[in-house]
Structure formats: structure tokens, C-alpha cells
N, C-alpha and C positions, 0 to 999 in steps of 0.2 A: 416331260414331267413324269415321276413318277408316280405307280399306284398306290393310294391310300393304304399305310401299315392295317395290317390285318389278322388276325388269329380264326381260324376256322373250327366252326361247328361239328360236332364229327356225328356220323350217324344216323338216327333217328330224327335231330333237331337237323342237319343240311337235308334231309327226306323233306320234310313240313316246309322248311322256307322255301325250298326249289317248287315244291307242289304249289303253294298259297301264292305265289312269285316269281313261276318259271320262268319271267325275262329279267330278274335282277343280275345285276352284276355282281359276280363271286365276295368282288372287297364288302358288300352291303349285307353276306347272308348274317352275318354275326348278326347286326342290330334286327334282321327280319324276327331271326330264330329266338332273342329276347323278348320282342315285345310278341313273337307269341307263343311264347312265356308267360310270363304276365297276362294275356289276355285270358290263355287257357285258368291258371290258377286264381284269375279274378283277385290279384294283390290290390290293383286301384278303389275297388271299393272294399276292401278289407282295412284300409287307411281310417284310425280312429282319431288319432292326435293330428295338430294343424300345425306341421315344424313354420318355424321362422323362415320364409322365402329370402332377404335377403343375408339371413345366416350361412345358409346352404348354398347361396350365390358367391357369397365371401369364399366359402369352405373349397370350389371350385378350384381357386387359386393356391390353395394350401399348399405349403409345403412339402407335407407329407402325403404322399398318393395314396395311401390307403382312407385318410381323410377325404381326398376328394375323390375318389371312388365309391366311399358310403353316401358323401352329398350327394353325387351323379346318381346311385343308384335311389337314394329316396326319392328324388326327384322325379325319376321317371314312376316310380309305384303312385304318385301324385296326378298323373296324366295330363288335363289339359288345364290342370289348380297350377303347373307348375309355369306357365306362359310367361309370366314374369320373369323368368329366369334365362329366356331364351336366349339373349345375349350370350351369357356368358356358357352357356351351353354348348352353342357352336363353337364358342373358344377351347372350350373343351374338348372339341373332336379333333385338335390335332394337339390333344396330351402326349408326354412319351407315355403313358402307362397305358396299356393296351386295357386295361380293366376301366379305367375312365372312360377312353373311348367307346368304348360298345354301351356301355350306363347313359353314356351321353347322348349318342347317336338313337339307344333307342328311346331314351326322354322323348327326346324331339320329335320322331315317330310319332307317341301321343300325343303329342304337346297344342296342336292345331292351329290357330294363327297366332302369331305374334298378336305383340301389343303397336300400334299404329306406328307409336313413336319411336319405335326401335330400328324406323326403314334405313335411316343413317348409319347407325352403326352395321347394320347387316347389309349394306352394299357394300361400306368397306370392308367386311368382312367375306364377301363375294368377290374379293379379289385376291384373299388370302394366297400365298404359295401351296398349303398343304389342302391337296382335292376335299377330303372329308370333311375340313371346315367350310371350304366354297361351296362343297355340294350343299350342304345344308344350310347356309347363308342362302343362296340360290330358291331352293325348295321355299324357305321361310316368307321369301320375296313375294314367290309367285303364293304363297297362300294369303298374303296381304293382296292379292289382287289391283285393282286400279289404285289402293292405299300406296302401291310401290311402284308409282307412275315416274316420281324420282329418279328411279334406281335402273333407268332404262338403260343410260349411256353405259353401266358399267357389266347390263347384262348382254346389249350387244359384244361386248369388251368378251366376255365368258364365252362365244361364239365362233372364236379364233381356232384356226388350225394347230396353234400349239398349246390348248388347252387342252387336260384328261377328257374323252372322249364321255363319260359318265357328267361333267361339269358341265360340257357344252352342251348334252342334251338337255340336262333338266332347265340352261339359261333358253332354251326354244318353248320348255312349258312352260317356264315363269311368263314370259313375254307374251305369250299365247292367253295367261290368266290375268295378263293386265290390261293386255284389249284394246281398244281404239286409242288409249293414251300412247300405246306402246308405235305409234306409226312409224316412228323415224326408223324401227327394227328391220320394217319391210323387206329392204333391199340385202341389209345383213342377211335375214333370215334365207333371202331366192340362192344367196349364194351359199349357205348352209348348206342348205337341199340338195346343192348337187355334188359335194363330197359323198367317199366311199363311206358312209357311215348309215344305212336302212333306217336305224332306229331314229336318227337326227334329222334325216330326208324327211320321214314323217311326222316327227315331232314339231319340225320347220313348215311343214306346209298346214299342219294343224292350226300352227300359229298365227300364220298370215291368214288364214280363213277367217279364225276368232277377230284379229284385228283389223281386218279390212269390212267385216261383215257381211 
């Protein structure tokens, strides 16, 4: 599978996400280096007006990319006001327009848990072809915690040897924050662990600890 399209930070701003994040992976620093961006210039609470959530949700889909790259980016200036949107925000991360995606990517960033009811649509969305949308379907899961008890079969699913090596880790955290609901992962998880992959090894045995108790 290939890696998540990507535009790199050049600079100062790859200096700050490597430092704040020195084990992210390179496709991620873009959205690192945004939200801190944003965190630094404090945009989220410089937010005075209250746009329309599912305007900005519609505007996503727009035709014209520069539309939904100004949606993308109010959205994220919104932080965790904008959680309703979360669906279609990870739809967003596998835009063609490289400018959506990083808006999008780092929304989600602040965005903090989903809304309950959105486990459905972000498992199937955990199965996406394009990593950036999976990975963050994924993340979204496991921040629903046992709310994404659901969503188990299809994070085992994410767990696979021919998944992006970035997807399969974060479906060992998700699994790991859903906890004893997540049992059936168990056995997925021991065989995770023993691929050439450190960060998955560990994020897998994380997992089974949290879920077995």
C-alpha cells in the first residue's frame, strides 16, 4: 500500500514537529507542524463568530478546493466545537488537494472524541484504501474508547501484514483503548507483536495488557 500523499514542512516548522513528536512518522509532520501552529498563535480561542457546522461539513465536499480547504481550515481554528464534523473530515484526508488534507488532518488533531454515533461510519471508514483517511478513522475509534467496541472486527482487520505500517499501529492503540470489550483482538494482537515492526511489538503488547487487565 502506498504512503499517505504528503507535502513537507521545511525548516523551522519540521525542527518543532520532529522535537514535540520525535517518533512521528515523516507523512504526519505536515498536520504536527499545523496544529502547532495554531496552538502557538492561539487562533481557537481567537474564534468570535459561530459558523454553521453543517455548512462547513457540506463545503468539505465542494467542488472547488479552495472551498473546502477554507471549510477544512475554519474547522480546525474551531478545535474540539468542531467534533461534529468528524466524519466528514476524515473523508477529507484522502482529498486530492494537498491543502485540504493537512486542514483536515490537523482539525482532527484538535478535534477530541468523536460523537458516539459516528462509530459506524468511522469503522467503515477504517477500512478506507487511502492510509490518512484509515489512520485517522482509526485514531477517532480508539478515542471513542469502549463507545468503539463495535468497531473491533474491523480493527483487527487494520492489523494485517499488508496494511501501512502507521494504520496498523494506531489499530493496536485503538484496541488497546477499548479494553476488555476488545477480547477477541487478543490473539491478532500476540501475532502483531511478533512482526519486524518495534513500534507495533509494543503498541500490541500495550494492548493486550489494557485488555486482558
Amino acid at each position: 500500500m502506498p504512503h499517505p500523499r504528503r507535502a513537507q514542512p521545511s525548516g523551522d516548522g519540521v525542527w518543532a514537529a520532529r522535537t514535540v513528536a520525535p517518533g512521528v512518522n515523516d507523512w504526519m509532520l505536515p498536520v504536527v507542524y499545523i496544529y502547532l501552529r495554531l496552538k502557538t498563535d492561539r487562533l481557537q480561542t481567537s474564534m468570535t463568530e459561530h459558523p454553521d457546522l453543517a455548512a462547513l461539513a457540506t463545503a468539505l465536499a465542494a467542488g472547488d478546493p479552495t472551498v473546502r480547504a477554507d471549510a477544512a481550515e475554519t474547522l480546525c481554528h474551531l478545535g474540539e466545537a468542531a467534533a461534529p464534523a468528524a466524519v466528514p473530515l476524515v473523508r477529507a484526508c484522502g482529498d486530492d488537494d494537498e491543502r485540504v488534507r493537512e486542514w483536515a488532518g490537523a482539525a482532527l488533531e484538535g478535534l477530541g472524541s468523536p460523537p458516539a454515533h459516528t462509530t459506524s461510519d468511522l469503522a467503515g471508514l477504517a477500512a478506507a484504501e487511502d492510509p490518512l483517511a484509515a489512520y485517522w478513522a482509526v485514531t477517532l475509534l480508539g478515542r471513542l474508547g469502549e463507545g468503539a467496541a463495535a468497531a473491533v472486527p474491523v480493527l483487527i482487520g487494520r492489523l494485517g501484514e499488508d496494511v501501512d505500517p502507521a494504520v496498523a499501529q494506531r489499530a493496536a492503540w485503538a484496541l488497546g483503548k477499548i479494553g476488555p470489550s476488545a477480547a477477541a483482538a487478543v490473539e491478532p494482537l500476540r501475532h502483531a507483536a511478533t512482526r519486524d515492526d518495534p513500534r507495533l511489538a509494543r503498541l500490541a503488547g500495550e494492548a493486550i495488557t489494557a485488555i486482558s487487565g
